[in-house]
N, CA, C and O atoms as CSV, one atom per row, in Angstrom:
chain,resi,resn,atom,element,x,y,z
A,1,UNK,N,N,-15.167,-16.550,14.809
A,1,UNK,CA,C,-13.810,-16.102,15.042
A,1,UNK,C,C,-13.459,-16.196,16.524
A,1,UNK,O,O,-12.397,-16.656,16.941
A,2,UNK,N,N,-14.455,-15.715,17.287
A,2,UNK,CA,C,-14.230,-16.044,18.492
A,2,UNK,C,C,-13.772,-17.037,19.267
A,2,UNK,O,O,-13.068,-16.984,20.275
A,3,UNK,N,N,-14.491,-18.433,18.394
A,3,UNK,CA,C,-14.185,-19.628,18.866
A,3,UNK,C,C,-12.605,-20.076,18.546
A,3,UNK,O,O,-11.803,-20.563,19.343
A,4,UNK,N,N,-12.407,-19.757,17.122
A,4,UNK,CA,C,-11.249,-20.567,16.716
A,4,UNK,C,C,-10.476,-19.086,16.822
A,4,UNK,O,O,-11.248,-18.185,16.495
A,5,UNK,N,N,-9.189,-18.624,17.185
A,5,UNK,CA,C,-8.885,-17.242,17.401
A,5,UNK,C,C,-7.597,-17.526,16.619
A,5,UNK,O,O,-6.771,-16.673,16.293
A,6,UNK,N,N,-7.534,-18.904,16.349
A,6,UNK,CA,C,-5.594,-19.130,15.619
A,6,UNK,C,C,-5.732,-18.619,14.246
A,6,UNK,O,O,-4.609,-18.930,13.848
A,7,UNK,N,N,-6.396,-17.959,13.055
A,7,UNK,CA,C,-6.181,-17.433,12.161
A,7,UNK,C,C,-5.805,-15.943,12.228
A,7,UNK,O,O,-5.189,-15.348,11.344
A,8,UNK,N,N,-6.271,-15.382,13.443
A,8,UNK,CA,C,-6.625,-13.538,13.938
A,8,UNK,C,C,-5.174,-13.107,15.180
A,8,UNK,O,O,-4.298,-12.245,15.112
A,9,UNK,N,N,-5.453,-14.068,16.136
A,9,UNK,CA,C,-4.679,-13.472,17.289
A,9,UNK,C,C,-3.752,-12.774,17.186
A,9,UNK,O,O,-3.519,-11.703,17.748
A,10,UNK,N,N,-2.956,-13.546,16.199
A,10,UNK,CA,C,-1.143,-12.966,16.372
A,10,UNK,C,C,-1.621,-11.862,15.263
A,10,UNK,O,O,-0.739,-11.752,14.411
A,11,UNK,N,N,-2.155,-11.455,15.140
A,11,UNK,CA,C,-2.659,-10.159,14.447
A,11,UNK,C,C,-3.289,-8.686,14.761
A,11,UNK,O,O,-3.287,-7.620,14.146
A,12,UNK,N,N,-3.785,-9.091,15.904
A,12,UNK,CA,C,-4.718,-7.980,16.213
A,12,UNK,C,C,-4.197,-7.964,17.735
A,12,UNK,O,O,-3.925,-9.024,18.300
A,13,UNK,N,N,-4.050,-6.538,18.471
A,13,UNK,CA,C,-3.507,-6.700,19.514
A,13,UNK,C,C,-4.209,-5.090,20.090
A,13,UNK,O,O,-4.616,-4.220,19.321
A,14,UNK,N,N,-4.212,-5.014,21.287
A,14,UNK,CA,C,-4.874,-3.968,21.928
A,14,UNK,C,C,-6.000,-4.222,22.971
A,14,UNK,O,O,-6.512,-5.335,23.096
A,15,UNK,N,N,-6.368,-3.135,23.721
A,15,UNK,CA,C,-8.033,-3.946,24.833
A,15,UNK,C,C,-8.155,-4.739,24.381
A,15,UNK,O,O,-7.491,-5.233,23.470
A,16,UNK,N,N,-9.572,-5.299,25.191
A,16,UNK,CA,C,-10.332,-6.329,24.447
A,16,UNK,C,C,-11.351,-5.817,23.536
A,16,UNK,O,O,-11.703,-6.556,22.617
A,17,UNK,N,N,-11.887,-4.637,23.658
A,17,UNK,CA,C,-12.612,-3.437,22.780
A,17,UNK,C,C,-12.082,-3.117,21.431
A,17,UNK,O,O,-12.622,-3.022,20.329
A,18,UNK,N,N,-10.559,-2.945,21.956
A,18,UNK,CA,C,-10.066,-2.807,20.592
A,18,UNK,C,C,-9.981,-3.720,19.678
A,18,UNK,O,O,-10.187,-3.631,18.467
A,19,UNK,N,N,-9.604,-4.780,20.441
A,19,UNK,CA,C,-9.851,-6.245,19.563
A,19,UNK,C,C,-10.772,-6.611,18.522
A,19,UNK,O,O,-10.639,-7.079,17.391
A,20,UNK,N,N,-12.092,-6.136,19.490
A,20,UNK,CA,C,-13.730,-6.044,19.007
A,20,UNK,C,C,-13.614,-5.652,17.975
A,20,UNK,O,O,-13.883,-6.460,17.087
A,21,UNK,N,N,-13.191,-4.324,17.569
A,21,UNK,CA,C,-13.256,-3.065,16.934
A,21,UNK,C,C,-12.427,-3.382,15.529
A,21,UNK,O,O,-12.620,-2.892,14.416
A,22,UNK,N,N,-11.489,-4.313,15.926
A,22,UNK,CA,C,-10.501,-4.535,14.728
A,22,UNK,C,C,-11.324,-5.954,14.197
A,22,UNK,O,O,-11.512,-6.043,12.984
A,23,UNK,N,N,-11.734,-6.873,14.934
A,23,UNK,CA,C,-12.353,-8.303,14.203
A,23,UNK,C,C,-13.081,-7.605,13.217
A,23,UNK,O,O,-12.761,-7.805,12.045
A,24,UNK,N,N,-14.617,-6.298,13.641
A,24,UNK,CA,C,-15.374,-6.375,12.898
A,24,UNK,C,C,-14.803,-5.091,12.044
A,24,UNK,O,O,-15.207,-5.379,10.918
A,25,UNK,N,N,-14.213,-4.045,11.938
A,25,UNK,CA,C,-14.102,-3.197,11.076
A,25,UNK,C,C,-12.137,-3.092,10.236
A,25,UNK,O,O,-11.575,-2.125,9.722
A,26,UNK,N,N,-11.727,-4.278,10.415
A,26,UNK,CA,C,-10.513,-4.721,10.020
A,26,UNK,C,C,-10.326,-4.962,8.298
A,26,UNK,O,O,-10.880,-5.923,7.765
A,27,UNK,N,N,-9.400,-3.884,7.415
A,27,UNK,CA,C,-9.110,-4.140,6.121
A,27,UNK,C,C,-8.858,-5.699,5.953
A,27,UNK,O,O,-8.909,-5.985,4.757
A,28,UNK,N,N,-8.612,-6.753,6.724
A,28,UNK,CA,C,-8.119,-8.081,6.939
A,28,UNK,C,C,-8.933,-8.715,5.955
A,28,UNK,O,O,-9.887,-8.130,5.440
A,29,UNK,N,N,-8.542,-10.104,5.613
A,29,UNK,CA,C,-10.031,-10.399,4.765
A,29,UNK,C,C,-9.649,-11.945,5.546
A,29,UNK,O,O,-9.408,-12.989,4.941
A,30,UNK,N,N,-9.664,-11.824,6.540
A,30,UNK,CA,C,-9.264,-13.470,7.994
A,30,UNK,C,C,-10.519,-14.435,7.479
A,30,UNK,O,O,-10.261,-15.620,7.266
A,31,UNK,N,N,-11.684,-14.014,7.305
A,31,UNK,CA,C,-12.823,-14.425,6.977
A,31,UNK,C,C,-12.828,-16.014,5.912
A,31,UNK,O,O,-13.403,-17.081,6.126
A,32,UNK,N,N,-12.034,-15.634,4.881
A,32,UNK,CA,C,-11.145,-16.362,3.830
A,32,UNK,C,C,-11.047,-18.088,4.760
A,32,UNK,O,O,-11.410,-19.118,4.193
A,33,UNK,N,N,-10.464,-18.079,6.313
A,33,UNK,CA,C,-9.884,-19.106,6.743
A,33,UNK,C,C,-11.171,-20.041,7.079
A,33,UNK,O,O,-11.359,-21.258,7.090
A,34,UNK,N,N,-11.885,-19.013,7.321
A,34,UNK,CA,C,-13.157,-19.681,8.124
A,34,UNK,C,C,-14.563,-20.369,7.511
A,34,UNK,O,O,-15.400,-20.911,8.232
A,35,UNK,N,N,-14.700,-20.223,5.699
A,35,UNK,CA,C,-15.531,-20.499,4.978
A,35,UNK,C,C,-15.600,-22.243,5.194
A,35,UNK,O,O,-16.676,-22.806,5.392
A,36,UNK,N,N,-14.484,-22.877,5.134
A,36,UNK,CA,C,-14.879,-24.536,4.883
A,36,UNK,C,C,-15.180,-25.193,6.479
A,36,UNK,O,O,-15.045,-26.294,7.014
A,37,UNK,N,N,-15.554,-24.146,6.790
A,37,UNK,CA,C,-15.873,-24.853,8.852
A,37,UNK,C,C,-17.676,-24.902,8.402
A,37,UNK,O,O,-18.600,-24.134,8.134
A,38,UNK,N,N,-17.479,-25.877,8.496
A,38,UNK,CA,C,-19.158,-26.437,8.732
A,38,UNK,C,C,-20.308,-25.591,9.426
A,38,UNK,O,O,-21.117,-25.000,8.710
A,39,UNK,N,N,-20.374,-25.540,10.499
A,39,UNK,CA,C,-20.805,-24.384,11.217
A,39,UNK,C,C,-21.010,-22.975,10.329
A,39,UNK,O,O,-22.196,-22.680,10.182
A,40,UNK,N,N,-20.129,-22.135,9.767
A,40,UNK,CA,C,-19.891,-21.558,9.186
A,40,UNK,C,C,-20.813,-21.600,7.899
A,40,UNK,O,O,-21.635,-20.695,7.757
A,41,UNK,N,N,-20.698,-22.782,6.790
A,41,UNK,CA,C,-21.340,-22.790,5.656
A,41,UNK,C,C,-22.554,-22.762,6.281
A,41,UNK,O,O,-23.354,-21.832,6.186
A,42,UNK,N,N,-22.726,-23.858,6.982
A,42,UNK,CA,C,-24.221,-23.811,7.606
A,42,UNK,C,C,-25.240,-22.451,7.996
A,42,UNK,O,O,-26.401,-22.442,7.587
A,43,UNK,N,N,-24.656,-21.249,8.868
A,43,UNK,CA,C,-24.658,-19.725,8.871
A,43,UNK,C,C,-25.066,-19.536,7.581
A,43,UNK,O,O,-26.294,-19.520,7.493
A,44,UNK,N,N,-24.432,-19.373,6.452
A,44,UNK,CA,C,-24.452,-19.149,5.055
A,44,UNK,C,C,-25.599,-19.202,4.141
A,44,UNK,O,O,-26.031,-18.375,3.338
A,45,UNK,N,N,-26.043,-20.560,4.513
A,45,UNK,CA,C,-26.935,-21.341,3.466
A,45,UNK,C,C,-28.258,-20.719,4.233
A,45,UNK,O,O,-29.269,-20.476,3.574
A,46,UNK,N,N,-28.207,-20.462,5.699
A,46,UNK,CA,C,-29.305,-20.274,6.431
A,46,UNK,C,C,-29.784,-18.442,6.337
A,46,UNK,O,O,-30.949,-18.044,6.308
A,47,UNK,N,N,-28.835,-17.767,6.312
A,47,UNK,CA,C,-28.696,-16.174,6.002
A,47,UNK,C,C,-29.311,-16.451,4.481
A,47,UNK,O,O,-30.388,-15.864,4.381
A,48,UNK,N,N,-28.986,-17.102,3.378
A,48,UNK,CA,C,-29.072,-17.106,2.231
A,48,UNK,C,C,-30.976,-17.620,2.228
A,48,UNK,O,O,-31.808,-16.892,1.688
A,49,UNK,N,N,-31.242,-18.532,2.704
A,49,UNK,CA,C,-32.217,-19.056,2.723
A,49,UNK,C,C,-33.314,-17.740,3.585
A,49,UNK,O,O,-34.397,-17.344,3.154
A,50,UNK,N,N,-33.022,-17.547,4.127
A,50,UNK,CA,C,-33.815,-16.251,5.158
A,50,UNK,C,C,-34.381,-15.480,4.090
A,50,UNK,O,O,-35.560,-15.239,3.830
A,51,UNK,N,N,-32.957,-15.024,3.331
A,51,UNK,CA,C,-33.314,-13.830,2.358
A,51,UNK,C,C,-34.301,-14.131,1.095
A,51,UNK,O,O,-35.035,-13.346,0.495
A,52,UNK,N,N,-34.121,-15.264,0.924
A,52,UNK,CA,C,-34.814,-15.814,0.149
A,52,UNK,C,C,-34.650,-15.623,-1.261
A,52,UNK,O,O,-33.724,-14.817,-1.350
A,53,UNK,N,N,-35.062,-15.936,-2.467
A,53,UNK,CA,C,-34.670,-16.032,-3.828
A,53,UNK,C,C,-35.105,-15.012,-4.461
A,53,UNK,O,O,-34.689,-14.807,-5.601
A,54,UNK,N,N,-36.544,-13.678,-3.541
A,54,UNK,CA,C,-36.559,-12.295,-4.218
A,54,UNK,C,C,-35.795,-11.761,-4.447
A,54,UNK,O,O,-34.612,-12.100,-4.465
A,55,UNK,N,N,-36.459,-10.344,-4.791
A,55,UNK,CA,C,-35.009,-8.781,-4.604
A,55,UNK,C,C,-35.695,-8.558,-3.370
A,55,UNK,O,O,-36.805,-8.814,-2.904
A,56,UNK,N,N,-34.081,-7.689,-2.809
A,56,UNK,CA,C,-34.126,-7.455,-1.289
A,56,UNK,C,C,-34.299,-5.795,-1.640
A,56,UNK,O,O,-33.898,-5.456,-2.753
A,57,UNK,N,N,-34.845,-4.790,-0.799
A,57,UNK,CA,C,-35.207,-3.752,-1.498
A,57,UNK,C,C,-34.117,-3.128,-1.532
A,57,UNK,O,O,-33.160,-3.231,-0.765
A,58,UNK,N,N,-34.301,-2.219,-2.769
A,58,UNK,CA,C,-32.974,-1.626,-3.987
A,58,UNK,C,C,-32.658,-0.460,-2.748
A,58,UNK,O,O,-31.465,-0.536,-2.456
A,59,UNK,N,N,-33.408,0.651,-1.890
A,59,UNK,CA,C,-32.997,1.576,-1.277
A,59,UNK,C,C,-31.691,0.617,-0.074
A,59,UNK,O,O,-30.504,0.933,0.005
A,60,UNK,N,N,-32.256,-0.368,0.600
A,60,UNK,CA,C,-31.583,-1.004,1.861
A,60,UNK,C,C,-30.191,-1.315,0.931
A,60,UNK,O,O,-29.104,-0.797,1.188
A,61,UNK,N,N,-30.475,-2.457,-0.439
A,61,UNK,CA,C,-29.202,-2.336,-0.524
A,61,UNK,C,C,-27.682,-1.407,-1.190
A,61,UNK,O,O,-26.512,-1.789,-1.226
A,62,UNK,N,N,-28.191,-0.321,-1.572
A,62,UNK,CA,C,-27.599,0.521,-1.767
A,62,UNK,C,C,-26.820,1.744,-0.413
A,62,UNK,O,O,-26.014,2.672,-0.349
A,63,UNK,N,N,-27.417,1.216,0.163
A,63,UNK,CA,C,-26.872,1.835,1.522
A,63,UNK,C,C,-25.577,0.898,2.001
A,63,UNK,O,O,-24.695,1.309,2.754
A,64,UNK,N,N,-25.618,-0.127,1.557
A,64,UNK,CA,C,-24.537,-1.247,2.245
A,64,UNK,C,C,-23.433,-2.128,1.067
A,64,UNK,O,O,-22.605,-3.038,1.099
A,65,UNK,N,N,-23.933,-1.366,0.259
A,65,UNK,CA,C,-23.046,-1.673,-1.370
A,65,UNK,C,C,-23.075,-0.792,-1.964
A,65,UNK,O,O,-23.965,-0.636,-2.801
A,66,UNK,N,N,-22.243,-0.007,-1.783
A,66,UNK,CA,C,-21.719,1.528,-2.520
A,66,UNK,C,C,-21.229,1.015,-3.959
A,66,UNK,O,O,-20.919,-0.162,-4.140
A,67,UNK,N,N,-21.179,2.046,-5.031
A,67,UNK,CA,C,-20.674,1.626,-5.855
A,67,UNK,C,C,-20.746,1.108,-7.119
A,67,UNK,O,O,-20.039,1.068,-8.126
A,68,UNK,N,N,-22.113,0.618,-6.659
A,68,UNK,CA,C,-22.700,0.718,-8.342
A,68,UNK,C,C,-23.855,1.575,-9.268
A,68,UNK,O,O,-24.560,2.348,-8.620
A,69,UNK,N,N,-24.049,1.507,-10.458
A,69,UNK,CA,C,-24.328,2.361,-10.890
A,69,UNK,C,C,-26.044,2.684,-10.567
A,69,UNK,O,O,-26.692,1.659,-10.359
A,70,UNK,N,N,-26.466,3.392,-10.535
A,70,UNK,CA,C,-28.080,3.475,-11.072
A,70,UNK,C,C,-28.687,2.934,-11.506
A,70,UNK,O,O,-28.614,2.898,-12.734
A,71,UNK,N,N,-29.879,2.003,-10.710
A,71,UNK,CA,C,-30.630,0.579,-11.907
A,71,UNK,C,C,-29.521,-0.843,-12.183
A,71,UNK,O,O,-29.693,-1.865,-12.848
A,72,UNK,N,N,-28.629,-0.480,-11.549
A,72,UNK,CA,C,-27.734,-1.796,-11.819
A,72,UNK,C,C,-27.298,-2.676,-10.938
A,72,UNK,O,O,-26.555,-3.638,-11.128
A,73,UNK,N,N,-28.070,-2.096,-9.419
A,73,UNK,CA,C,-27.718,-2.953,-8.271
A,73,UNK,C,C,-28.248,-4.062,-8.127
A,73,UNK,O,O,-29.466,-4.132,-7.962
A,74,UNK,N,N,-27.374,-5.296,-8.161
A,74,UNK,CA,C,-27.981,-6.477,-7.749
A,74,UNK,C,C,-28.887,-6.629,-6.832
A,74,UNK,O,O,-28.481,-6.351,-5.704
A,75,UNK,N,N,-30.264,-7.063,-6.929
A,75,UNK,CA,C,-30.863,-6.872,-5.766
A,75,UNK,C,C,-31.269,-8.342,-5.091
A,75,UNK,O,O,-31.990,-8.324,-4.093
A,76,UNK,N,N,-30.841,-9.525,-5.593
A,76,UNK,CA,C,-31.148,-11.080,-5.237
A,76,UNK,C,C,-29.528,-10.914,-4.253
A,76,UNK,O,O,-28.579,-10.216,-4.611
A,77,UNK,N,N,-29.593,-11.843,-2.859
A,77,UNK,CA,C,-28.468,-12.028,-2.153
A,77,UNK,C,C,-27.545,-12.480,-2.964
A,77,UNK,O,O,-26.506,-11.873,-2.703
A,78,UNK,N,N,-27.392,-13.198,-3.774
A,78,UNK,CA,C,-26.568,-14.356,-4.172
A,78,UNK,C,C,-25.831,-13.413,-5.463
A,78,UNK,O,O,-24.624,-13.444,-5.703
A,79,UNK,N,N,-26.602,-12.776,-6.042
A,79,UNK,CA,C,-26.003,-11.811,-7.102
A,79,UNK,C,C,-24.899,-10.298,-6.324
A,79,UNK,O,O,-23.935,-9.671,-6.763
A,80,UNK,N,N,-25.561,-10.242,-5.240
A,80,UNK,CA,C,-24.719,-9.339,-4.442
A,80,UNK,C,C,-23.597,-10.148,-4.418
A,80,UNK,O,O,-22.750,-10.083,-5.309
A,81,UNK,N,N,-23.526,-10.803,-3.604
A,81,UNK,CA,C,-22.153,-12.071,-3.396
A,81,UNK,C,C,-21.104,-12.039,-4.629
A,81,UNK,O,O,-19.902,-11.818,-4.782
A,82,UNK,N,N,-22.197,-12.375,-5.406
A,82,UNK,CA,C,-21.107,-13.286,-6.731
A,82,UNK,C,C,-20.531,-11.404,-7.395
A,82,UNK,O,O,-19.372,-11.362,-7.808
A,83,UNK,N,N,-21.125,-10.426,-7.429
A,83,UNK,CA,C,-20.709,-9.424,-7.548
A,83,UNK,C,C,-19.538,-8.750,-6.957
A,83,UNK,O,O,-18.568,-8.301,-7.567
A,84,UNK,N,N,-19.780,-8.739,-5.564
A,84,UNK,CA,C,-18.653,-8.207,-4.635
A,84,UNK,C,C,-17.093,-9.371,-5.139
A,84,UNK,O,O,-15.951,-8.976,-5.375
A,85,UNK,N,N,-17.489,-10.487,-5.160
A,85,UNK,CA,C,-16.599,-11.181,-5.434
A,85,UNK,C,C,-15.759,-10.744,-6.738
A,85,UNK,O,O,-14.559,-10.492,-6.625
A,86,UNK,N,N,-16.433,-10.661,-8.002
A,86,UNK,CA,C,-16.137,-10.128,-9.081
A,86,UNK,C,C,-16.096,-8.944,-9.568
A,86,UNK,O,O,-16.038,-8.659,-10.765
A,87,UNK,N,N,-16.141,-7.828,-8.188
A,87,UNK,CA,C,-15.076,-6.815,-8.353
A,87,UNK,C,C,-16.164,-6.030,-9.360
A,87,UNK,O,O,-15.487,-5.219,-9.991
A,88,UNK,N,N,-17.722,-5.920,-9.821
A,88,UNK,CA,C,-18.383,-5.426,-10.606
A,88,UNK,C,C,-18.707,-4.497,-10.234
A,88,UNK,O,O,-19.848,-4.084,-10.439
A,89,UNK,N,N,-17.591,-3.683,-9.387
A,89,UNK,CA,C,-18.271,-1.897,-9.058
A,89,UNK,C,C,-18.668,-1.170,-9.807
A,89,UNK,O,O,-19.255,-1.605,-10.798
A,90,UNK,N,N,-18.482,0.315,-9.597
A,90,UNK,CA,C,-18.322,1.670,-10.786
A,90,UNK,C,C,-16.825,1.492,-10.783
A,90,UNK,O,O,-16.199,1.296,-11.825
A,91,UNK,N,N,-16.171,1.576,-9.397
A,91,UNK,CA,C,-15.032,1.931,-9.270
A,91,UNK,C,C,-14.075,0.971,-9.740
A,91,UNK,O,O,-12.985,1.275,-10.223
A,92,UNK,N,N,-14.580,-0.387,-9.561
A,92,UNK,CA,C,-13.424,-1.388,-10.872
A,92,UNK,C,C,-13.667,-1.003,-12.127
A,92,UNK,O,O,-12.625,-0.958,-12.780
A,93,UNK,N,N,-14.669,-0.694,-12.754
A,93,UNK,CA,C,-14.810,-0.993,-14.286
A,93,UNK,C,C,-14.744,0.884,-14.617
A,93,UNK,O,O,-15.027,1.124,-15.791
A,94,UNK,N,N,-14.478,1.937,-13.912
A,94,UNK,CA,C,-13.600,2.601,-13.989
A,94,UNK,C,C,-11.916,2.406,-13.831
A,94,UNK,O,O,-11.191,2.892,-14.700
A,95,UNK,N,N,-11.559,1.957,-13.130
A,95,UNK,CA,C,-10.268,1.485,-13.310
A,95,UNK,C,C,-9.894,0.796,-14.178
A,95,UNK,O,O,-8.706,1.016,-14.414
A,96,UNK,N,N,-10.568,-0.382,-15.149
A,96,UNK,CA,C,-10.144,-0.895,-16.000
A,96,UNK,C,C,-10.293,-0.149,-17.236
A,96,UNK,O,O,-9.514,-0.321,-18.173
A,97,UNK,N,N,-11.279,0.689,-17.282
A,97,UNK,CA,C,-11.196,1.598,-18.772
A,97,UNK,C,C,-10.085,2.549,-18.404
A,97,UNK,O,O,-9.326,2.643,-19.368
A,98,UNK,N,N,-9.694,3.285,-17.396
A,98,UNK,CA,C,-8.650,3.987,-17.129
A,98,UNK,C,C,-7.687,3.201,-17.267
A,98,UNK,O,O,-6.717,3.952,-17.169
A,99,UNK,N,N,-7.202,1.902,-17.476
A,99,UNK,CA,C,-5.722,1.027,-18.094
A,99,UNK,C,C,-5.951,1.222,-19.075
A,99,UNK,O,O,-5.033,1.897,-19.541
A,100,UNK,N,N,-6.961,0.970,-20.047
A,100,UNK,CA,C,-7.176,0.369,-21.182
A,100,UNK,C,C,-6.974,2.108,-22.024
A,100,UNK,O,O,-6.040,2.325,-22.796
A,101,UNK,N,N,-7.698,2.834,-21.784
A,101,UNK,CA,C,-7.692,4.573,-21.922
A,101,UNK,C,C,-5.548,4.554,-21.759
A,101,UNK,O,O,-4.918,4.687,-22.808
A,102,UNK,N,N,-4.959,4.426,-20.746
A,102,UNK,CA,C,-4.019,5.099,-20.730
A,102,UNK,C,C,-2.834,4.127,-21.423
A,102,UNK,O,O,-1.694,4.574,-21.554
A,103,UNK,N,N,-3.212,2.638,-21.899
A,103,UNK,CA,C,-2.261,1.939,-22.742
A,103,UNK,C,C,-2.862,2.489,-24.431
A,103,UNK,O,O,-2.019,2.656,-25.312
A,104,UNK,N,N,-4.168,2.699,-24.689
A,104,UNK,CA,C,-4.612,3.149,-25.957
A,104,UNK,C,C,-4.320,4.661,-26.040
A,104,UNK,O,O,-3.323,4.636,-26.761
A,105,UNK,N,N,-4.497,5.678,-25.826
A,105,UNK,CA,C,-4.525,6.946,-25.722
A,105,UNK,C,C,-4.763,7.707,-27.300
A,105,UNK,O,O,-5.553,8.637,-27.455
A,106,UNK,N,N,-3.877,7.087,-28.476
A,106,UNK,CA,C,-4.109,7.702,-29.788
A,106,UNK,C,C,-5.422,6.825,-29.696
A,106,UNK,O,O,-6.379,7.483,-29.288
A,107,UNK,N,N,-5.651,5.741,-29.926
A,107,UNK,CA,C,-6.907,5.087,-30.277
A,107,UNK,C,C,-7.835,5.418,-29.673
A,107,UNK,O,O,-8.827,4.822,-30.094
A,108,UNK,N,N,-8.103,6.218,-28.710
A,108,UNK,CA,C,-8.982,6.826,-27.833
A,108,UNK,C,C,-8.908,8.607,-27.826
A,108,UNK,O,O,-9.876,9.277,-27.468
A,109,UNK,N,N,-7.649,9.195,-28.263
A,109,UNK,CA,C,-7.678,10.454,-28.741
A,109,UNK,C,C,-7.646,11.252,-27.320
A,109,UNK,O,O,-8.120,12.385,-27.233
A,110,UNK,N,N,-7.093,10.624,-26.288
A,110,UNK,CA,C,-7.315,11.070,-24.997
A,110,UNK,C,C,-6.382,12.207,-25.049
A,110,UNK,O,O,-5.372,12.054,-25.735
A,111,UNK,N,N,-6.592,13.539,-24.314
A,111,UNK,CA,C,-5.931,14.566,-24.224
A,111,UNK,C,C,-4.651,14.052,-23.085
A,111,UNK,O,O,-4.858,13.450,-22.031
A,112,UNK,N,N,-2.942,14.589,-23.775
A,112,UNK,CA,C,-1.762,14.275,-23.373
A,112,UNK,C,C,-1.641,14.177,-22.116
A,112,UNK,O,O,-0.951,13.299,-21.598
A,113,UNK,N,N,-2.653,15.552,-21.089
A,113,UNK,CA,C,-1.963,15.508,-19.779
A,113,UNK,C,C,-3.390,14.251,-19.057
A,113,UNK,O,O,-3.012,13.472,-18.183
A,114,UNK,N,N,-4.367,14.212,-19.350
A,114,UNK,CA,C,-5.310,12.945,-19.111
A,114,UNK,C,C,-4.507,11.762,-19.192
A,114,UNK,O,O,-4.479,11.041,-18.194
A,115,UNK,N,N,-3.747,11.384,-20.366
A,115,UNK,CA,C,-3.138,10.148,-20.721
A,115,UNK,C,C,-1.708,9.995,-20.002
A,115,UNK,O,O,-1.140,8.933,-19.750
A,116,UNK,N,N,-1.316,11.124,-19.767
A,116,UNK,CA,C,0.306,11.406,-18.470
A,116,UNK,C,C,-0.308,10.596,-17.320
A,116,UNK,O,O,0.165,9.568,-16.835
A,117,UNK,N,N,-1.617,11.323,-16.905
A,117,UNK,CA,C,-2.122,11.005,-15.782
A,117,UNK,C,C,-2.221,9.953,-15.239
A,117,UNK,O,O,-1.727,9.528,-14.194
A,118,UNK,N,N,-3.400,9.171,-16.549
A,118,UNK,CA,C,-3.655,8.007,-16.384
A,118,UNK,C,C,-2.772,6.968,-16.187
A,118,UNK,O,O,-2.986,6.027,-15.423
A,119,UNK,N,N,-1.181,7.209,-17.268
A,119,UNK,CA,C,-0.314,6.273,-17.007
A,119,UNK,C,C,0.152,5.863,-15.977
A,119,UNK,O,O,0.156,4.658,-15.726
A,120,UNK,N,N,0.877,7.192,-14.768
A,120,UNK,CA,C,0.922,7.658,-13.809
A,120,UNK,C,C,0.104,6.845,-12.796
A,120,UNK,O,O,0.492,6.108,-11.889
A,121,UNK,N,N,-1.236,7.204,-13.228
A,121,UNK,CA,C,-2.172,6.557,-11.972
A,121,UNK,C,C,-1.986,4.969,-12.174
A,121,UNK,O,O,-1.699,4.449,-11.096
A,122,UNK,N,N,-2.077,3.900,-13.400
A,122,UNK,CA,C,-2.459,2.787,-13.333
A,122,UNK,C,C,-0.745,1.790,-13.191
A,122,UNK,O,O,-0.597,0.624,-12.826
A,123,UNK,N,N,0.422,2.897,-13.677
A,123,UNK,CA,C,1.420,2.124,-12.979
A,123,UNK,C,C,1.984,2.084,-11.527
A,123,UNK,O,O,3.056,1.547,-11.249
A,124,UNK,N,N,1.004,2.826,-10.441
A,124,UNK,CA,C,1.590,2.942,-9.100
A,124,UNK,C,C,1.871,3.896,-8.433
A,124,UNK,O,O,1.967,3.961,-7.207
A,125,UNK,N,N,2.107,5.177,-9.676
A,125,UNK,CA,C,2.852,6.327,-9.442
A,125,UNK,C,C,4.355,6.274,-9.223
A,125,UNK,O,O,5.027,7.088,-8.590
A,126,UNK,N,N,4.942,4.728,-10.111
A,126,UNK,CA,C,5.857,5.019,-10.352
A,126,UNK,C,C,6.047,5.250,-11.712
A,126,UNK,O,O,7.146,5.615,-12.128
C-alpha cells in the first residue's frame, strides 16, 4: 500500500501516524485493489507456503478468528481463507437462521415478541 497509495490516499487523511493507524486498523476492505499485483500474489503463495499444508494450532487460531464454534475452527491456512471469505461464522449462520426464524415464525412456533423482534432486527429496524 505504501508503494502504490492511489487506491487509499484520497481516503485516509490525518498525521502520518494516523495514517498508519487507519491503513492497518481501517473497516476499508482497499486490500480488494491490490490482490492481482504480482508482488502481492507472490507475498500470498509464500505466507501460504510457510504455513504449510498442516493445522496451525487450534489455541493461536482462535485468538485471531473469533467466531466460530467449538471444534469447528478451521485449522489448515487455506480453510481459514476460504472461510472468512464465506462468511462461515457463529455470527453469520446465526443471522441467517434469525431471517429464516423471523420469515417462518408459525413453522417454527417462535414466541410473538421473539418473532416482532426478529422481523425488526433482519429488516434494518425499519
Amino acid at each position: 500500500m505504501n508503494e502504490n497509495d492511489g487506491y487509499w490516499a484520497d481516503y485516509y487523511t490525518g498525521t502520518p501516524d494516523e495514517i498508519t493507524f487507519q491503513k492497518i486498523f481501517s473497516y476499508s476492505d482497499r486490500i480488494r485493489y491490490y490482490w492481482t499485483d504480482p508482488a502481492i500474489a507472490a507475498a500470498l503463495n509464500q505466507l501460504l507456503h510457510n504455513l504449510g499444508p498442516g493445522d496451525l494450532p487450534a489455541p493461536l487460531v482462535s485468538q485471531f478468528f473469533a467466531g466460530f464454534e467449538f471444534g469447528h475452527i478451521p485449522l489448515k491456512a487455506t480453510d481459514l481463507i476460504n472461510s472468512h471469505i464465506r462468511g462461515k461464522s457463529v455470527v453469520n449462520r446465526f443471522l441467517d437462521l434469525s431471517q429464516r426464524i423471523a420469515l417462518n415464525c408459525d413453522f417454527f412456533r417462535a414466541d410473538h415478541f421473539i418473532c416482532n423482534s426478529l422481523r425488526y432486527a433482519v429488516s434494518g429496524g425499519a
